[in-house]
C-alpha positions as CSV (number, residue, x, y, z in Angstrom):
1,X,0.0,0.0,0.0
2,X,1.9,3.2,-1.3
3,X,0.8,6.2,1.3
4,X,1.7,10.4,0.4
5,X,2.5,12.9,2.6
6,X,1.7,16.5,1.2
7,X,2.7,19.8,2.5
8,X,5.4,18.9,4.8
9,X,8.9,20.5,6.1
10,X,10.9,17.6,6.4
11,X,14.1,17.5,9.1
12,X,15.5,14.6,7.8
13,X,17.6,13.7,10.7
14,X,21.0,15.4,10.2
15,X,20.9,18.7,8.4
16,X,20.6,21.7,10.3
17,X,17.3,23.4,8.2
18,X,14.0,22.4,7.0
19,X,13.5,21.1,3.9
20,X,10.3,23.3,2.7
21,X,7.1,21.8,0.9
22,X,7.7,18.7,-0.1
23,X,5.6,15.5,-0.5
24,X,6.7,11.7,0.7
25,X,6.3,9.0,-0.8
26,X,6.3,5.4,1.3
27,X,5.8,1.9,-0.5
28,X,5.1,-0.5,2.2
29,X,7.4,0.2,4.9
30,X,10.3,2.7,3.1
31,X,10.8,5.9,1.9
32,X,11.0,5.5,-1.8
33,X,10.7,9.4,-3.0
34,X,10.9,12.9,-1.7
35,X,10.2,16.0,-3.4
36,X,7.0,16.5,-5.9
37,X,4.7,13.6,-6.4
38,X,1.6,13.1,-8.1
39,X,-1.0,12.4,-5.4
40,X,-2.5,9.3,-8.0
41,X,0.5,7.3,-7.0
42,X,-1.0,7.1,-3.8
43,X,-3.6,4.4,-2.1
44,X,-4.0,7.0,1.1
45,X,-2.7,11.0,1.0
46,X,-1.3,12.4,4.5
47,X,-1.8,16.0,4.7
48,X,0.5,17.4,7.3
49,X,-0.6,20.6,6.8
50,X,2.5,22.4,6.4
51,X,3.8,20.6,10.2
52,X,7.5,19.2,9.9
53,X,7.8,15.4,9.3
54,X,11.0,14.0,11.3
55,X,12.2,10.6,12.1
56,X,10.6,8.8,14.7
57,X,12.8,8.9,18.2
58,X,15.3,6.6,19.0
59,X,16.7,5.8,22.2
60,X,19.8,3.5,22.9
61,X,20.1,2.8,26.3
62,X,16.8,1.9,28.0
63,X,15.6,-1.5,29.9
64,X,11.9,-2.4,29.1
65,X,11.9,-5.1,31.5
66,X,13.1,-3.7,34.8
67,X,10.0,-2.4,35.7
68,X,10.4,-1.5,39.2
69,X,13.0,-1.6,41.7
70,X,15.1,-4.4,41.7
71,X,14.5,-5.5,45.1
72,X,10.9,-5.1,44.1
73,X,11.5,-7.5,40.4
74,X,13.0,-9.8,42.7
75,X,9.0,-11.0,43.7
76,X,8.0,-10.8,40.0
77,X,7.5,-14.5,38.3
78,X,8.1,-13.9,34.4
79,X,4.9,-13.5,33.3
80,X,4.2,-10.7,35.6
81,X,7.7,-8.8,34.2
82,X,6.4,-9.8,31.0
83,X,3.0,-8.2,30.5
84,X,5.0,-4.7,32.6
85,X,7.1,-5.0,29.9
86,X,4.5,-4.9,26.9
87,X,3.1,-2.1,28.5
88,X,6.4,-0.5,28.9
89,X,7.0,-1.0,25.0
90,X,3.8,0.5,23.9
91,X,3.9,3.5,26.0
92,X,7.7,4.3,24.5
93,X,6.1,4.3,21.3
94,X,3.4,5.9,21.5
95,X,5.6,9.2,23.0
96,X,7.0,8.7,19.7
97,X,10.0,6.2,20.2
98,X,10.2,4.0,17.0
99,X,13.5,2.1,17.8
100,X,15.1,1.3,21.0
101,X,18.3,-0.4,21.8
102,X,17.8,-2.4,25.2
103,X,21.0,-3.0,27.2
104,X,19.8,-5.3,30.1
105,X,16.8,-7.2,29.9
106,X,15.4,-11.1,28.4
107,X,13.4,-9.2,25.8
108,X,13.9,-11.7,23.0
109,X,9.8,-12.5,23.4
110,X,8.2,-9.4,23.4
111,X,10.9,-8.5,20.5
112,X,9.5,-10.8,18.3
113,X,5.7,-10.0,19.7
114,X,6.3,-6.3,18.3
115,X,7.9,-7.7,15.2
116,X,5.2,-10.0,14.6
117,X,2.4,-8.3,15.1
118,X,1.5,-10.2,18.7
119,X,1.9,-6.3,21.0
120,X,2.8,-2.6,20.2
121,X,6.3,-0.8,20.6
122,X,9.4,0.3,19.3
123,X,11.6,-1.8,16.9
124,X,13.9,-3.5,19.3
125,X,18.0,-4.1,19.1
126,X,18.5,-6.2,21.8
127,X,22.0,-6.9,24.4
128,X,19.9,-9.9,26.0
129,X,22.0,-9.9,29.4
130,X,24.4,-7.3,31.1
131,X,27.8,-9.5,31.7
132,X,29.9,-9.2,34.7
133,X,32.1,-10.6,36.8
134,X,31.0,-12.0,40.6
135,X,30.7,-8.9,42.5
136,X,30.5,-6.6,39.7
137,X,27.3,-4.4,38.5
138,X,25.8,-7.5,37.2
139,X,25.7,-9.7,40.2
140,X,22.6,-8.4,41.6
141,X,22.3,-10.4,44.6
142,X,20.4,-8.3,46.6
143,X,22.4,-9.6,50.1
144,X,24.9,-11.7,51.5
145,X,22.8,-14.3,52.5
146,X,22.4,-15.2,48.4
147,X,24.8,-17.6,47.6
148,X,25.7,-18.3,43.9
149,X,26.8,-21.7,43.3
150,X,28.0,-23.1,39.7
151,X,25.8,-21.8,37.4
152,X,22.4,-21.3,40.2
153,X,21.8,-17.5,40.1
154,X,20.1,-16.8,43.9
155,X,18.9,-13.4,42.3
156,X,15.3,-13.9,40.6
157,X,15.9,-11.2,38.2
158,X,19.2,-12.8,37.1
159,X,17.7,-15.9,36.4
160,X,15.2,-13.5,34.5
161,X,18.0,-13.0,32.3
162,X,18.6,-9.2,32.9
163,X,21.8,-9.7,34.2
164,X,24.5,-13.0,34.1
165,X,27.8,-13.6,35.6
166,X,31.3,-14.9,34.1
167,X,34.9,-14.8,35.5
168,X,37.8,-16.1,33.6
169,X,38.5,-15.8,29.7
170,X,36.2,-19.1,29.3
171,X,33.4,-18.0,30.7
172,X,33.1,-14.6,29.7
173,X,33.7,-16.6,25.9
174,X,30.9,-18.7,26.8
175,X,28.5,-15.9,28.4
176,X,29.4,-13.7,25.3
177,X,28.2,-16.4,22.9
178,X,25.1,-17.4,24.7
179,X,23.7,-13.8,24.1
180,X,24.3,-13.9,20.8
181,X,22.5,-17.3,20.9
182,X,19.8,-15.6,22.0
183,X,19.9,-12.9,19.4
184,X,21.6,-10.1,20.9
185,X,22.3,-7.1,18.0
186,X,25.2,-5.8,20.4
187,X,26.8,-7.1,23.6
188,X,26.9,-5.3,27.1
189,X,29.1,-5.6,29.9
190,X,29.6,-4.1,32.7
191,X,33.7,-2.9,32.8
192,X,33.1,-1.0,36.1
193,X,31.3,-0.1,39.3
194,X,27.2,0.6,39.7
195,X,25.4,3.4,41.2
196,X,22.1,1.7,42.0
197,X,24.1,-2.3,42.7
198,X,24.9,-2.3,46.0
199,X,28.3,-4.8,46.3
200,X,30.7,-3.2,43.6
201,X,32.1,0.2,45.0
202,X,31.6,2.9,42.2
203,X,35.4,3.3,41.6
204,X,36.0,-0.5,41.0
205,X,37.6,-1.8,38.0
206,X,35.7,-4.6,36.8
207,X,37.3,-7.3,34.3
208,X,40.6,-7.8,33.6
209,X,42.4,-6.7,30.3
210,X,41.9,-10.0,28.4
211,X,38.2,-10.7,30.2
212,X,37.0,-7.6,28.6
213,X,39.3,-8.4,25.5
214,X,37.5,-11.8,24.8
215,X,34.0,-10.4,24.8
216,X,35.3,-8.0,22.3
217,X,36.8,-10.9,19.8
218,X,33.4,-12.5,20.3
219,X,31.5,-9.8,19.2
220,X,33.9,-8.6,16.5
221,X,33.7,-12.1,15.3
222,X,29.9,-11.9,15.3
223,X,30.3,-8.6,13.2
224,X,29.3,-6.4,16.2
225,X,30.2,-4.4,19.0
226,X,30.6,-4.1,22.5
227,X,29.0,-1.7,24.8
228,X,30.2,-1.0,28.5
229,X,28.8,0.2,31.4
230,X,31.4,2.9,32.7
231,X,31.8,5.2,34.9
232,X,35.5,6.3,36.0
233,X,38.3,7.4,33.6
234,X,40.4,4.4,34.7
235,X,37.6,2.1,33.8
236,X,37.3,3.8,30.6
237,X,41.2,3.3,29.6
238,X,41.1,-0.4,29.8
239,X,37.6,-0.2,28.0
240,X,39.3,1.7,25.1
241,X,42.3,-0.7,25.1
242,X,40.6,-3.7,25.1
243,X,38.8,-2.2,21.7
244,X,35.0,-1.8,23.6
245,X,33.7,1.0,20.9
246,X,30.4,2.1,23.3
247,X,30.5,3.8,27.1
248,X,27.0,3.9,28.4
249,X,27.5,6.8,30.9
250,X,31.1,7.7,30.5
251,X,30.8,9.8,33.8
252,X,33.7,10.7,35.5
253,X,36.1,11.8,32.3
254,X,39.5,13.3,32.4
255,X,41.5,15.0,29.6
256,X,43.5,11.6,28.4
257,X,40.3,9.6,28.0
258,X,38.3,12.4,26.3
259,X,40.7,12.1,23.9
260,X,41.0,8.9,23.4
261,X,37.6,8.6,23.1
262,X,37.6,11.1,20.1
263,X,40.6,9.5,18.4
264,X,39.0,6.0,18.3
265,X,35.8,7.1,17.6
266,X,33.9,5.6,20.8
267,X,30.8,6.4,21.4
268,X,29.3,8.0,24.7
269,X,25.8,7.3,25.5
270,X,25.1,9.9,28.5
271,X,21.5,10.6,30.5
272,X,21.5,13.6,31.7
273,X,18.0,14.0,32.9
274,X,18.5,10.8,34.6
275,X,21.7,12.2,35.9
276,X,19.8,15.5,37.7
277,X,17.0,13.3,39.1
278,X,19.4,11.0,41.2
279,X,21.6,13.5,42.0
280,X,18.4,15.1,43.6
281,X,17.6,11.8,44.9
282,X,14.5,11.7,42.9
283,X,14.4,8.3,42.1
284,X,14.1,5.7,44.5
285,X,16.6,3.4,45.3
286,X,17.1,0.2,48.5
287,X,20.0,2.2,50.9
288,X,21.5,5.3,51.6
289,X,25.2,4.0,50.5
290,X,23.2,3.7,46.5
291,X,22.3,6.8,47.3
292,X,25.8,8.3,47.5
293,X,26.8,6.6,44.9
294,X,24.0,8.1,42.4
295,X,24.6,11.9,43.8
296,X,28.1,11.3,42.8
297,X,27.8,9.8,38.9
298,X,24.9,12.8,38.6
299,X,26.9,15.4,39.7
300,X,29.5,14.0,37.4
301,X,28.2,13.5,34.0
302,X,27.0,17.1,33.9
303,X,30.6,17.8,34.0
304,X,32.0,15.5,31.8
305,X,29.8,17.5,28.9
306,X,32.3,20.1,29.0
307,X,34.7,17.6,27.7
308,X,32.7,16.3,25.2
309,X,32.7,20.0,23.9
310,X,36.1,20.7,24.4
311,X,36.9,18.0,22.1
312,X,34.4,17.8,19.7
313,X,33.3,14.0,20.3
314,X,30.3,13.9,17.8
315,X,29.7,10.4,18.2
316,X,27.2,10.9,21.2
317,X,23.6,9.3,20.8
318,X,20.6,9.8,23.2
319,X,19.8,7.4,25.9
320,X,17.5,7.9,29.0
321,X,18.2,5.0,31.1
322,X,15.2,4.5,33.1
323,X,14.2,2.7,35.4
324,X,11.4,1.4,37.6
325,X,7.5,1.9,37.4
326,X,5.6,3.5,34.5
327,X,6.0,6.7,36.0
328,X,9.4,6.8,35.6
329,X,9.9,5.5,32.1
330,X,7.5,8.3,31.4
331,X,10.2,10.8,32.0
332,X,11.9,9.5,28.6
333,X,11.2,12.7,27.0
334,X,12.5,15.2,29.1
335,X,15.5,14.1,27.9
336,X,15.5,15.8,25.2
337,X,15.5,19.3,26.8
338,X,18.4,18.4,29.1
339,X,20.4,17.9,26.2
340,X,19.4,20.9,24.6
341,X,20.4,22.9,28.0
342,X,23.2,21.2,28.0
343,X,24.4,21.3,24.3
344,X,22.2,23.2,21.8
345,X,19.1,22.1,19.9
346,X,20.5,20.4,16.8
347,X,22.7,18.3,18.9
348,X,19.5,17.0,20.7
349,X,17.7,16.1,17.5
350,X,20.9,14.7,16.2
351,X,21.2,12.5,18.8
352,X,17.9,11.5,18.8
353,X,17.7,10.6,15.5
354,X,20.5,10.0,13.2
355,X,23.4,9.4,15.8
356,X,21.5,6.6,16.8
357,X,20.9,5.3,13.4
358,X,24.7,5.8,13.0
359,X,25.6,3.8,16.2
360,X,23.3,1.0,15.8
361,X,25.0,0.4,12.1
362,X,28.1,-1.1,14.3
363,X,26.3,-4.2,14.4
364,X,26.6,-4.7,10.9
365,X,24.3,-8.3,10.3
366,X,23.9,-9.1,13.8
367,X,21.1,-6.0,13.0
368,X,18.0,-7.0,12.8
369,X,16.5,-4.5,10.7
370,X,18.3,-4.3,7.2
371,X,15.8,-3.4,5.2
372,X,15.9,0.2,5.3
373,X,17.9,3.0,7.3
374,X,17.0,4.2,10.6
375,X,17.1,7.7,12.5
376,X,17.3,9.5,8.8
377,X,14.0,10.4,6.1
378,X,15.9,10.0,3.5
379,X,14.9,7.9,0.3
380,X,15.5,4.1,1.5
381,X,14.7,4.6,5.0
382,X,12.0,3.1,6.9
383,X,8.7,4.4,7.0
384,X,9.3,5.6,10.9
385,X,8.1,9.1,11.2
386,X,7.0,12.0,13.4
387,X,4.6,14.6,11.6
388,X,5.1,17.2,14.6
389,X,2.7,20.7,14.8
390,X,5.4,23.0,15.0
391,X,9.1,23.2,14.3
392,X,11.6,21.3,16.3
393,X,14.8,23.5,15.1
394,X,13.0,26.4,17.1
395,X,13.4,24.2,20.1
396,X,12.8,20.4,21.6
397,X,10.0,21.4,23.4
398,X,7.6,20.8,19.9
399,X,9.0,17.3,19.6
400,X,8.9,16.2,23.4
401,X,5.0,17.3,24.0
402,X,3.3,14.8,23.0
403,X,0.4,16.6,22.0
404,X,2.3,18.2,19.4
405,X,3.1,14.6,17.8
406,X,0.3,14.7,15.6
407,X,1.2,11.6,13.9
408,X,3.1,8.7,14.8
409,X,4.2,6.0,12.0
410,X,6.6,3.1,12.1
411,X,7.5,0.5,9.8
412,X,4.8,2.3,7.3
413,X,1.8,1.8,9.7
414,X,0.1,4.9,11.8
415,X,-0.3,4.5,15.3
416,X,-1.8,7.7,15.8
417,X,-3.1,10.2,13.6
418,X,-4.4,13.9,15.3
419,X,-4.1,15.8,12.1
């Protein structure tokens, strides 16, 4: 089914001005022409009414199945996670998030579900589980009293497959392949210490050297990438060395590793909305030492933009980071204006958009969506729009009210039409 869209301004992801009255034309699920068209071509004709058609939203680091707080997903059986999750999904979407990157979470399932047709929400590139060594930010026993014995995971949302464990070249092989087994686009690990786990000090370095370097040759020979959660600058050199080419957080930089990152083209996924609410202590978390720990890393990141300026490090993409409850997953779009505040409004839709596109291309065929390209409307993309009421380049605040998004399309289909 070929659908038109007349009288639109088109941002089409990276350029830094509207392109003005102009028609689209979508066979299916792609882009196949912009400029003039005949409106015969067309089986149904979108008037956007001279509003500006973007690309749908993209976020790279969320976790659609943590849900609540983890002592709190610790009661859940799987099916209760499961149907939070679906709700999780459709909600993203319907603020306007077409693609997601999940780094945590079992969401193989409710991947496919969206694919097939079976639930609602964003297009979804999954890390299947967060690895880490015993004691590190993946080993979410909640208390000492958990014992972990062979391959027995005490923690209910470990065994959930959010999270999994490996020490030693061998396992971390073996726990690196088992994701991929399971369909992972991208790997995470977790190279250093967590703000909201409550047994790996923040300033820990987590993984040897050659760990960290054998989930990278496992990915690389899966033709994709690693992504690390990081926080300190000393994590972050051993990161870099052991050729890990995405920091979730990247927190607490310095100078040297700035640099570094800009010369090797890492990418930094920051959250800096996320970042001001726990430095507030806005989000709730199980003890007051987690607490300390999050005021630190918030504090932090803000700073650690300055560097990111100083050195020009373009590869940035936009990730929120939530979680917990609906309420807080709802926040998703305030991100938006925190990177505004912190940058300037074409970096925020950049990131938003394109960068992410440009990031998730790193997973070369472990990608699940081929087809077309994401993040961009350009000819050959998928048919994942926004048709806003207003224009974004005159600031974020038309993209992240949702009231605004008068129409929200992916994969060629309309989930919502206000026009």
């Amino acid at each position: 089914m070929n659908k038109l869209i007349i009288n639109a301004n088109v941002f089409n992801g990276t350029d830094n001005a509207l392109i003005e009255n102009v028609s689209i034309l979508i066979e299916d699920n792609l882009i196949v022409k912009i400029g003039e068209i005949d409106q015969s071509v067309a089986d149904q004709v979108i008037d956007a009414k001279g509003g500006t058609v973007m690309p749908g939203l993209i976020d790279a680091h969320v976790h659609i199945t943590l849900s609540a707080p983890f002592n709190v997903i610790d009661t859940m059986t799987r099916e209760e996670v499961a149907i939070r999750s679906a709700r999780i999904s459709e909600e993203m979407l319907m603020r306007g998030f077409t693609t997601v990157r999940d780094v945590a979470g079992n969401t193989l399932g409710l991947k496919k579900s969206i694919d097939n047709g079976y639930a609602k929400g964003p297009r979804i590139l999954p890390s299947m589980a967060a690895v880490s060594q015993t004691s590190g930010h993946s080993d979410y026993r909640q208390n000492q009293a958990q014992e972990r014995i062979g391959q027995h995971e005490d923690s209910p949302m470990m065994k959930l497959g959010a999270m999994k464990v490996a020490d030693g070249r061998a396992e971390v092989l073996k726990a690196v392949r088992e994701q991929l087994f399971m369909g992972a686009s991208q790997i995470k690990i977790m190279a250093g210490g967590g703000a909201s786990s409550t047994f790996d000090p923040l300033d820990t370095l987590q993984f040897t050297l050659d760990e960290m370097k054998a989930a990278v040759e496992v990915a690389t020979d899966y033709g994709t990438y690693v992504a690390a959660h990081i926080h300190t600058a000393d994590a972050m050199r051993r990161a870099a060395e052991a050729g890990v080419m995405s920091f979730e957080h990247a927190t607490i930089m310095d100078d040297d590793i700035a640099k570094t990152i800009k010369d090797k083209g890492i990418w930094v996924i920051p959250s800096y909305f996320t970042s001001s609410l726990i430095a507030e202590r806005k989000i709730p978390l199980p003890n007051e030492e987690t607490y300390r720990k999050t005021e630190r890393v918030g504090k932090a990141m803000l700073k650690s933009a300055e560097l990111i300026k100083k050195y020009q490090i373009d590869n940035i993409a936009f990730g929120t980071d939530c979680v917990g409850e609906t309420n807080v997953h709802a926040t998703q779009l305030n991100e938006l204006a925190a990177i505004e505040q912190t940058f300037d409004t074409i970096t925020a839709l950049r990131m938003v958009t394109s960068n992410c596109g440009r990031l998730f291309e790193m997973s070369t065929y472990q990608h699940p969506y081929l087809e077309g390209r994401l993040g961009q409307v350009v000819e050959g993309a998928y048919a994942d729009l926004l048709i806003i009421d207003g224009n974004p380049f005159e600031g974020v605040a038309s993209v992240a009210d949702t009231s605004k998004q008068k129409v929200i399309m992916k994969d060629g289909v309309i989930y919502k039409n206000t026009l």
